[in-house]
C-alpha positions, 0 to 999 in steps of 0.5 A: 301756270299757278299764281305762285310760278306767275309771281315767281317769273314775273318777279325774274323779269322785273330783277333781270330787267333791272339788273340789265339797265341798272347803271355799273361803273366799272374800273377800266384800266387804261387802254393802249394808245389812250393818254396816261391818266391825270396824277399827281403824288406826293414822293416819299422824298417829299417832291410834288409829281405829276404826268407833266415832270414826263412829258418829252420822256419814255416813262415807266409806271410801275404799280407795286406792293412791298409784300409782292415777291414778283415786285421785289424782283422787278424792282431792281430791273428797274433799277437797272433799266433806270440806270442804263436808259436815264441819260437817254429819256426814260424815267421811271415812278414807282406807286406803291398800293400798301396802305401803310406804304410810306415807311415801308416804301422807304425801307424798300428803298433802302433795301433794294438801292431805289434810283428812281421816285416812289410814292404811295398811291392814293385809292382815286390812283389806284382806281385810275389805274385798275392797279389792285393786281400787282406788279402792273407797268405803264410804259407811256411814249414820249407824247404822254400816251400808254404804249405798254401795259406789262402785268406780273414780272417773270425775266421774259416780261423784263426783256419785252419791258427793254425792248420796248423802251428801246423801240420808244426811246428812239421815237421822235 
């Protein structure tokens, strides 16, 4: 083996072992069963919330983007889901990631006849979350834990979202 092909491996083992022990953070989202990460966001209606306005309730977490087209049509699901099982103990919060959300979660709002709170949703809650990829619903049982975790909106994905709301809605 010549010195240079000597160097080259050596300095591959070094970069691999390196590489191998360096210490990655990665962002995880949440896991199923595991408790709903500690948040607290400020409604575009100007109302404090955290996980503990929910406790008791099925909630609804959805992470969203004003731009999205699948999110502009789970949107009025929500609406609708809100509207049929609130009575019952679901809630549902609406977290937009746009970086310049508020104004345009308001007129979203307005658009779309939001019923439930929407908030922008800070990076340390998007982080939280792993919520870069939109829509992604948290759905999380009465005991503050994640039951379900929907990514993407097609109207199979709606009717597993009801039907496992009925499911929570009925745990004691």
């Amino acid at each position: 083996m010549t010195n240079a092909s000597a160097f080259l491996k050596t300095m591959l083992v070094i970069l691999a072992a390196s590489f191998l022990s360096a210490p990655w953070t990665v962002d995880a989202a949440p896991q199923l069963g595991q408790p709903v990460p500690h948040f607290m966001v400020t409604s575009t209606s100007g109302q404090t919330i955290s996980q503990d306005n929910y406790r008791g309730h099925v909630l609804i977490l959805e992470f969203f983007s004003t731009f999205c087209p699948p999110c502009r049509r789970s949107i009025p699901h929500l609406v609708e889901l809100n509207r049929h099982y609130g009575k019952q103990g679901l809630q549902v919060l609406g977290l937009c990631i746009d970086e310049d959300g508020e104004w345009l979660v308001k007129r979203l709002a307005d658009e779309l006849r939001v019923n439930y709170p929407l908030a922008v949703a800070g990076d340390s809650l998007i982080a939280d979350f792993n919520g870069r990829s939109v829509p992604v619903m948290y759905l999380v049982d009465k005991k503050g834990n994640i039951a379900e975790v929907y990514r993407g909106y097609t109207e199979d994905i709606g009717r597993s979202v009801e039907q496992s709301i009925k499911r929570l809605l009925e745990e004691k």
